[in-house]
C-alpha positions as CSV (number, residue, x, y, z in Angstrom):
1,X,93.7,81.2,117.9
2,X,94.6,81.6,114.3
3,X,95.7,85.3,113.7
4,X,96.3,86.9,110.4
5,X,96.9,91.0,109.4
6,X,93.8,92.6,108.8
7,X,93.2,95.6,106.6
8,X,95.2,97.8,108.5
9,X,98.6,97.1,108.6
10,X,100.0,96.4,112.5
11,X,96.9,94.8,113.1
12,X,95.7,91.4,114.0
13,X,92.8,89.6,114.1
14,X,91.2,86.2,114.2
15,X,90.7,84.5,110.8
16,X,86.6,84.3,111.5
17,X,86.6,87.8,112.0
18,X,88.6,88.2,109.3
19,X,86.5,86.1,107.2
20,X,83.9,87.4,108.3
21,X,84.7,90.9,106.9
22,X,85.5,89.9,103.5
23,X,82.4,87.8,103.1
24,X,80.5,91.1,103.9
25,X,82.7,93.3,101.1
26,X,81.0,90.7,98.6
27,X,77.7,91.0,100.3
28,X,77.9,95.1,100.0
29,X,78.7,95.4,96.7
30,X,76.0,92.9,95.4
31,X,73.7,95.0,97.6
32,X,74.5,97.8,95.6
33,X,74.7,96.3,92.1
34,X,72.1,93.7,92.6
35,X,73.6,91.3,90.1
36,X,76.9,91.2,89.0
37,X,78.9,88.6,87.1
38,X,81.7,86.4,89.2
39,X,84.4,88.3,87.2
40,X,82.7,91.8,87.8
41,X,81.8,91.2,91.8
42,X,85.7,90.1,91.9
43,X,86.9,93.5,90.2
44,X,84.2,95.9,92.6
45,X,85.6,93.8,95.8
46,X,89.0,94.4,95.3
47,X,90.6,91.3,95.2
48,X,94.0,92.1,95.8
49,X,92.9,94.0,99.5
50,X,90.9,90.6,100.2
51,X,94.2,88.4,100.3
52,X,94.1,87.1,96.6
53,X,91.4,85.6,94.2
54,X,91.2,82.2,96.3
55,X,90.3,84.6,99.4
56,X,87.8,86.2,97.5
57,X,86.2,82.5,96.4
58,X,86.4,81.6,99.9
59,X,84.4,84.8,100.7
60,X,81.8,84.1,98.1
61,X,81.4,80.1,98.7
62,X,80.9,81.5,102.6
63,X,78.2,84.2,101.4
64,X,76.4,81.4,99.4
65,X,76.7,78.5,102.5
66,X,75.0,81.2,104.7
67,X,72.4,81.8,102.2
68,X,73.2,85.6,102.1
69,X,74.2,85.5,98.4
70,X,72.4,83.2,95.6
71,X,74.4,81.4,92.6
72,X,72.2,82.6,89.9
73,X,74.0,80.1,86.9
74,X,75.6,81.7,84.1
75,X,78.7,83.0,86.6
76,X,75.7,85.2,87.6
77,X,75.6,86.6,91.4
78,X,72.4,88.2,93.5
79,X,72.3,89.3,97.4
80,X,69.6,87.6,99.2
81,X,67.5,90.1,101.0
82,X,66.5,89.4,104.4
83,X,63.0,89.7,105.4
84,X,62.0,92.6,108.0
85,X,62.2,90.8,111.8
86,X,58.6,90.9,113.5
């Protein structure tokens, strides 16, 4: 398994989980912005706590594959809402 330190220093844990977490720091703060420009969502997520700026384009790239966060074109971001489960 591929470890790497986590947010709290002394700790380990797997890079999914890991991933994982920073891909739903970028989910959050869209959430409570709504829209927010690439440069903007970078600055609100804390890049330097997420491992660096290619961490955080990893994160966002992840968001957008699992269709949680929408590319809105002009370096434009929006959360995707779930629907309500039945």
């Amino acid at each position: 398994m591929d470890l790497h330190t986590g947010p709290d220093p002394g700790t380990l844990v797997s890079m999914d989980t890991w991933s994982g977490t920073r891909r739903a720091r970028v989910e959050r703060v869209l959430r409570s912005y709504r829209i927010l420009s690439h440069d903007s969502l970078a600055e609100l997520c804390d890049v330097r706590s997420l491992g660096g700026m290619a961490a955080f384009e990893h994160a966002l790239e992840d968001a957008i594959e699992a269709g949680r966060v929408r590319p809105l074109g002009d370096s434009l971001y929006e959360v995707v809402e779930q629907p309500p489960e039945s």
